[in-house]
C-alpha positions as CSV (number, residue, x, y, z in Angstrom):
1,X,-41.6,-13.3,-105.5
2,X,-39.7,-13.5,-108.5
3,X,-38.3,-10.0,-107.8
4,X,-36.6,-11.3,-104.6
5,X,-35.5,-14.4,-105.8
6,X,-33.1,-12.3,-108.6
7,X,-32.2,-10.3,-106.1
8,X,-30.8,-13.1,-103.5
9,X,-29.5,-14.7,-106.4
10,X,-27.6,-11.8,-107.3
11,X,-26.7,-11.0,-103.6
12,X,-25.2,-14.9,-103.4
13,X,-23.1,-14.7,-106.7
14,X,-21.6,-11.4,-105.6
15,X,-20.5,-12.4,-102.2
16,X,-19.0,-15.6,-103.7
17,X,-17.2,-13.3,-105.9
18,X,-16.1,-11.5,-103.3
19,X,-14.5,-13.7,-101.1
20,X,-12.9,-15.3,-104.1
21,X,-11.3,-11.8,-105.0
22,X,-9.9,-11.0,-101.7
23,X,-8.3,-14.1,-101.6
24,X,-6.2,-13.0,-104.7
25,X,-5.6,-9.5,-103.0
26,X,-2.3,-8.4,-104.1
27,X,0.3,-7.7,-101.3
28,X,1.9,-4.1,-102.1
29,X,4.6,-2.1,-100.6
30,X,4.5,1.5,-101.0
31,X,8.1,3.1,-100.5
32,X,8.0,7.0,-99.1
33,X,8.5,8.8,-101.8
34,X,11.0,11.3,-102.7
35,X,11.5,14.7,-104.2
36,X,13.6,15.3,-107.1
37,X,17.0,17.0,-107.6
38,X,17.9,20.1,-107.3
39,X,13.7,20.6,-106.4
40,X,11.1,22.0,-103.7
41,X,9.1,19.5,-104.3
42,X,8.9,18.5,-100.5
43,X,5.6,20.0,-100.0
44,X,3.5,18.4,-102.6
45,X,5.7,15.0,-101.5
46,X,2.9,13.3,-98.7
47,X,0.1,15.2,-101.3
48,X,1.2,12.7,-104.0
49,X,1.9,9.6,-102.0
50,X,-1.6,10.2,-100.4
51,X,-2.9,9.8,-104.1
52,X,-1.1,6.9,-104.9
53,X,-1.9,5.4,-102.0
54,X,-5.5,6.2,-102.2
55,X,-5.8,4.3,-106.1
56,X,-4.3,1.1,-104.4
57,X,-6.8,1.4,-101.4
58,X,-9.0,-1.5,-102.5
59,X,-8.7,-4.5,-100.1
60,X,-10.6,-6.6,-102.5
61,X,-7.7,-6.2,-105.4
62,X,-4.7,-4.9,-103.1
63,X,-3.1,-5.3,-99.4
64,X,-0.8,-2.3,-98.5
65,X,1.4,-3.1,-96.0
66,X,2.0,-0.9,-93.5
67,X,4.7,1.9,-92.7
68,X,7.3,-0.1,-90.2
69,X,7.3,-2.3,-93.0
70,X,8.0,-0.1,-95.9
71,X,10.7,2.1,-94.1
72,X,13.3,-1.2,-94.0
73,X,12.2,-1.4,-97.5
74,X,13.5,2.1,-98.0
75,X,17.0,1.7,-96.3
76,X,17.7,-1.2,-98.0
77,X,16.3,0.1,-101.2
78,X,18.6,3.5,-101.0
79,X,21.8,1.9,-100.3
80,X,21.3,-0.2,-103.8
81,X,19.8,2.4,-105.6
82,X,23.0,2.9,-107.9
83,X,23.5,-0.6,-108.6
84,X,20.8,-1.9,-110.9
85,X,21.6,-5.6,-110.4
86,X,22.3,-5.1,-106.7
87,X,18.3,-3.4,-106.9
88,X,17.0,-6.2,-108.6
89,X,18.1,-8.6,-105.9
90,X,17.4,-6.5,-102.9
91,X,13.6,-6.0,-104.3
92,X,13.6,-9.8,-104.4
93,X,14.8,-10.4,-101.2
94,X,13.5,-7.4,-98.9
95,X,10.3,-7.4,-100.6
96,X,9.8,-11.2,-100.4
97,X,10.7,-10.7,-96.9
98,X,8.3,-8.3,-96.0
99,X,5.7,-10.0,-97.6
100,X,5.0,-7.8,-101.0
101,X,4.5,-9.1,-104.2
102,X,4.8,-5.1,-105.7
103,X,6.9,-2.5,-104.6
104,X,6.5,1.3,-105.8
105,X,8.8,3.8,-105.5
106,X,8.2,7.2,-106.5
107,X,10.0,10.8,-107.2
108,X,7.6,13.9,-107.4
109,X,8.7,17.2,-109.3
110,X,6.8,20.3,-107.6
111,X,3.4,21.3,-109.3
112,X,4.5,24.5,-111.4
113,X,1.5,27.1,-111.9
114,X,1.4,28.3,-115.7
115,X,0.0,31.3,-117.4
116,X,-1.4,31.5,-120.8
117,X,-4.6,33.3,-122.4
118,X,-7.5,31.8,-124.7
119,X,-10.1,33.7,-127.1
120,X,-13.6,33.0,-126.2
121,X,-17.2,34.2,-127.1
122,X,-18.7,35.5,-123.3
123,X,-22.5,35.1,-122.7
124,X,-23.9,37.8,-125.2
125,X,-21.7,36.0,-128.2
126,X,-18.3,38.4,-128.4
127,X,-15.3,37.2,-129.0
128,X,-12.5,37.5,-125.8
129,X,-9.2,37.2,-124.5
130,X,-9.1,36.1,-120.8
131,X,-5.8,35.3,-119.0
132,X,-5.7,31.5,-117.8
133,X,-3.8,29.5,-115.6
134,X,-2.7,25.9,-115.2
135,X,-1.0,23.6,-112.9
136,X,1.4,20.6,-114.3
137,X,3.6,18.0,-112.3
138,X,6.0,15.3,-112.6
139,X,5.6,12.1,-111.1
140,X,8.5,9.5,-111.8
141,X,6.5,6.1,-111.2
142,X,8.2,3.0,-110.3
143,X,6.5,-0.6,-109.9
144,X,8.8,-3.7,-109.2
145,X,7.9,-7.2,-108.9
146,X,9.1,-9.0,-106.3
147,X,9.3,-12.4,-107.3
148,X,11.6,-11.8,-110.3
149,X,13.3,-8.1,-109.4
150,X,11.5,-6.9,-112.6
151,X,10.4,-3.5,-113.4
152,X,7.0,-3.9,-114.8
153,X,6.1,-0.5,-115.1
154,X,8.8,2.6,-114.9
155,X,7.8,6.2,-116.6
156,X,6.9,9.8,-115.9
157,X,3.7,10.5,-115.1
158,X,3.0,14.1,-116.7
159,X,-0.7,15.3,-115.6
160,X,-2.1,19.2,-115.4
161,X,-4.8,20.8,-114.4
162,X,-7.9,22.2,-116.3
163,X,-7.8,26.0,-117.5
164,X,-8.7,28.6,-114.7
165,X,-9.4,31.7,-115.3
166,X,-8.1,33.4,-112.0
167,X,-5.1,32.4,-110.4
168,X,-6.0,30.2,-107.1
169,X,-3.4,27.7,-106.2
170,X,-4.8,25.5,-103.5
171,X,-7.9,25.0,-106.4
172,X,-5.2,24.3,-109.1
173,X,-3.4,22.0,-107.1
174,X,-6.1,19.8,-106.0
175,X,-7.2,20.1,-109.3
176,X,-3.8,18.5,-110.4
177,X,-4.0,15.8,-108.2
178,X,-7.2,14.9,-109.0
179,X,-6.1,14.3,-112.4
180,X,-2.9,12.2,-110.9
181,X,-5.3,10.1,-109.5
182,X,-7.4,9.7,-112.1
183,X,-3.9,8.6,-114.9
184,X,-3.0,6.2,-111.8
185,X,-6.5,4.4,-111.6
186,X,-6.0,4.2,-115.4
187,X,-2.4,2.5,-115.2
188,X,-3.8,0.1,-112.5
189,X,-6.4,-0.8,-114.9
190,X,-3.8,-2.1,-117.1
191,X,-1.1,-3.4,-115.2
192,X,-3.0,-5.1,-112.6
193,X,-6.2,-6.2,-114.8
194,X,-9.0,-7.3,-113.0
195,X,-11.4,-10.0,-114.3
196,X,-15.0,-9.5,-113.8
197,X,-18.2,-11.6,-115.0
198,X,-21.8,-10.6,-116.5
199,X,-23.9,-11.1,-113.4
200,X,-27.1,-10.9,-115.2
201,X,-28.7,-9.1,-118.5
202,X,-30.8,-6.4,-117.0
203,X,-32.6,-4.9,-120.5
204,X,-33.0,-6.8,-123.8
205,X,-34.1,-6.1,-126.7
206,X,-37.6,-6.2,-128.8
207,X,-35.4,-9.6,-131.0
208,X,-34.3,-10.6,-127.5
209,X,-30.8,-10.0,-127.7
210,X,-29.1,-8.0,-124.3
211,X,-29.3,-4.4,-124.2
212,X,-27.9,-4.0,-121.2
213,X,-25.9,-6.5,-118.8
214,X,-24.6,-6.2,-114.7
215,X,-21.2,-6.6,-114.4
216,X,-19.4,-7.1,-111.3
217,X,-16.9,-4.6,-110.3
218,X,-18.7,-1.8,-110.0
219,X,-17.3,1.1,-107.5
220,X,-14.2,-0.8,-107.1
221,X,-13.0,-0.9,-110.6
222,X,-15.2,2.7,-111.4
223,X,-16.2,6.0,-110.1
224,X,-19.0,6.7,-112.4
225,X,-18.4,4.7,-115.6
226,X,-16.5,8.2,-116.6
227,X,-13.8,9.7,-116.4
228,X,-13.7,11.4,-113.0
229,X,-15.0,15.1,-112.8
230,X,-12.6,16.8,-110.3
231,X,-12.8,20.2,-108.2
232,X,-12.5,23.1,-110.9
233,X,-13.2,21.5,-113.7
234,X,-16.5,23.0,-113.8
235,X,-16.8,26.3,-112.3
236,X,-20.3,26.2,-110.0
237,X,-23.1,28.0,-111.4
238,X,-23.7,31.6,-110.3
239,X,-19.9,31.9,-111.3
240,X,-19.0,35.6,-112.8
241,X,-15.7,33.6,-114.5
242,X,-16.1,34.2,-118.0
243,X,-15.1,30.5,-118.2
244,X,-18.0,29.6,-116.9
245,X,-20.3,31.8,-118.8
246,X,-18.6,30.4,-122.0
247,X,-19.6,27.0,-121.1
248,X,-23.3,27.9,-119.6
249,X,-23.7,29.6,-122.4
250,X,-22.8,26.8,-125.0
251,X,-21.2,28.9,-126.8
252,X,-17.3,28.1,-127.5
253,X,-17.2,25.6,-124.9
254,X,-13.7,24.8,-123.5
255,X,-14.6,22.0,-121.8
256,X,-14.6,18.3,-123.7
257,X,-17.2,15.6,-122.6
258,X,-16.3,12.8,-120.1
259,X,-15.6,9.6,-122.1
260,X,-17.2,6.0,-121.3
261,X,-14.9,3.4,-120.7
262,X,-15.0,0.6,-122.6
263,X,-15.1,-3.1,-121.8
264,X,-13.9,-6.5,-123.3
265,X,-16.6,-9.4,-123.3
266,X,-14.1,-12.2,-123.6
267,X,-14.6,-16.5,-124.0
268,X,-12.1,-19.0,-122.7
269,X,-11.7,-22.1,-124.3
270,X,-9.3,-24.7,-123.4
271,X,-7.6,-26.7,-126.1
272,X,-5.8,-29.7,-125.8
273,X,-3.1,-31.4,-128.2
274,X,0.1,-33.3,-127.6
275,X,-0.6,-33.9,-123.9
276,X,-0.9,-30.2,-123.1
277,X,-3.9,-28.0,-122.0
278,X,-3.7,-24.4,-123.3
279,X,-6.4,-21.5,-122.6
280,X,-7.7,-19.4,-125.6
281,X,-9.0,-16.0,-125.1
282,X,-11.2,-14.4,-127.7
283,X,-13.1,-11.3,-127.6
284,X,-16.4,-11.8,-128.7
285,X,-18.0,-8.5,-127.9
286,X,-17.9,-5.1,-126.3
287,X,-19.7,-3.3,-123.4
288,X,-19.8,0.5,-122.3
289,X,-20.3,1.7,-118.9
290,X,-22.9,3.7,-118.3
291,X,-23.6,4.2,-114.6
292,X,-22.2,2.1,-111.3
293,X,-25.5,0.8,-108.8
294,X,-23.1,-0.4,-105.4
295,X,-20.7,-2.9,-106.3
296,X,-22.5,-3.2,-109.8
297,X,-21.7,-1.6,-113.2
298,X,-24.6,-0.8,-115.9
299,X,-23.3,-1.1,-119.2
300,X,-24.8,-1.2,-122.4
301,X,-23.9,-4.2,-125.1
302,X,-22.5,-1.9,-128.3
303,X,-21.1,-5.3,-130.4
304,X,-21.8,-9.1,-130.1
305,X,-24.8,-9.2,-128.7
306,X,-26.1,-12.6,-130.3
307,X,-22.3,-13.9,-129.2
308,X,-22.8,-12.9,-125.9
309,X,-26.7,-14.4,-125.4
310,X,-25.4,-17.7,-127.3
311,X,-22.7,-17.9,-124.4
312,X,-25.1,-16.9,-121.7
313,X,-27.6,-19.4,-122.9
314,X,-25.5,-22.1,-123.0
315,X,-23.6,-21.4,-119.3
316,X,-20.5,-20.9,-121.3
317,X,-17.4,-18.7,-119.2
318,X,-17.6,-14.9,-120.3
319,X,-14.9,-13.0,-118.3
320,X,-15.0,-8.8,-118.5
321,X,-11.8,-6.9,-119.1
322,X,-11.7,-3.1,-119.0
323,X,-10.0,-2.2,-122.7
324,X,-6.7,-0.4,-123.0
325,X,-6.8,3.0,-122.0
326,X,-5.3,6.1,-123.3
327,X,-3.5,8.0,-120.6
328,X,-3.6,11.4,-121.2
329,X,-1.1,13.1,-120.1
């Protein structure tokens, strides 16, 4: 019985959490891309948007308005494209227009295919030099805010593939987008943070303090709590690559672990003096996902945990931020 009652009560804070969120959706407008100058970037062009467009394609957090839409947004968007002021004002105006709050723009340099070679030790412990091969692209991001014109986010994008040790472009490719996708989700993270909650603490410890807490979020905000594994960065086993055998073998592995990501457990306190009300944010402790159950995220509690039980205890607002990443690239 009391089984079933944590579950409903689990199931009932969720779903008010979730119509709550997609309420605050945020309205984007994702303008068709372009390729480069002086580039043939034109094939890997719908490849990239589909990425992009693929990291936004969470209803709960983001509404992407559709094509007609977008393709006004373009026109108008191109004809002011030399004319930074003129830009600002048509992203205010079109893009208030067509209902965005965001608009991305995008220009996508071609994926190159590299060559290089790397000394290994192969399955019986000798040293080797194996030929290698790598896939790199360019992708000029743009993010605008509509209400102000503002260009909250503007940078290349540089991501490549993993090492392969035999020249297949398709694999490389989708191995490089992958890895686009995976720096994008890790951008959104930061530009467009989303607030989640503790729903409940699911281990404690032998003094009582939480081991391990629920946090909302789950597989919207994560994959697996990791960074995301793609196609080819693990050769399947069977494999005759020497790659492969390298890291079977554990023996001069070239492959680095996956690591966690971290979140902020933060309290909000609000202060008043001289007529005003202000909000003050402190981080009081720190969680690390470990695996996502559904719309769910395990994590383990790695600092604050009396903080965090104190708050808990006393009903006290904790609000869950995912910490700043590093962007590889």
């Amino acid at each position: 019985m009391k089984q079933f009652l944590r579950l409903t009560s689990l199931f009932v804070l969720l779903l008010i959490f979730k119509q709550g969120r997609a309420q605050d959706a945020v309205h984007i407008a994702i303008i068709p891309f372009k390729a480069a100058a002086n580039s043939n970037a034109a094939t890997f062009i719908d490849q990239v948007q589909a990425v992009v467009t693929s990291a936004f394609a969470n209803k709960n957090r983001f509404l992407i308005l559709d094509r007609a839409q977008t393709e006004q947004l373009k026109k108008e968007l191109d004809a002011a494209k030399d004319n930074a002021s003129m830009y600002a004002r048509v992203v205010a105006e079109q893009g208030h227009l067509a209902g965005a709050e965001y608009i991305i723009t995008g220009i996508v340099s071609p994926v190159v295919i590299g060559q290089g070679t790397a000394s290994i030790y192969n399955s019986a412990g000798k040293q080797q030099t194996i030929d290698q091969y790598h896939g790199s692209l360019n992708l000029f991001l743009q993010i605008n805010r509509v209400e102000t014109g503002q260009v909250v986010f503007s940078q290349p994008l540089k991501v490549a593939s993993h090492d392969f040790d035999k020249r297949l472009d398709a694999d490389i490719v989708d191995n490089v987008m992958c890895h686009l996708g995976t720096a994008i989700q890790a951008q959104l993270r930061e530009l467009f943070p989303m607030s989640m909650t503790i729903i409940s603490v699911d281990k404690t410890k032998k003094n009582g303090l939480p081991d391990k807490v629920l946090v909302s979020g789950g597989k919207e905000m994560f994959d697996t709590g990791k960074e995301a594994d793609c196609p080819g960065d693990k050769v399947a086993p069977g494999s005759s690559s020497s790659t492969y055998q390298a890291f079977a073998t554990g023996i001069g592995s070239l492959f680095s672990g996956k690591k966690k990501l971290l979140l902020d457990v933060i309290s909000q306190e609000v202060l008043q003096a001289g007529g005003k009300s202000y909000n003050r944010e402190k981080t009081i402790g720190q969680l690390k996902v470990e695996s996502v159950e559904g719309e769910l995220a395990v994590c383990t509690v790695t600092e604050g945990e009396k903080d965090i039980k104190e708050f808990m205890d006393a009903k006290k607002p904790l609000i869950i931020r995912v910490k700043k990443e590093e962007v590889k690239q």
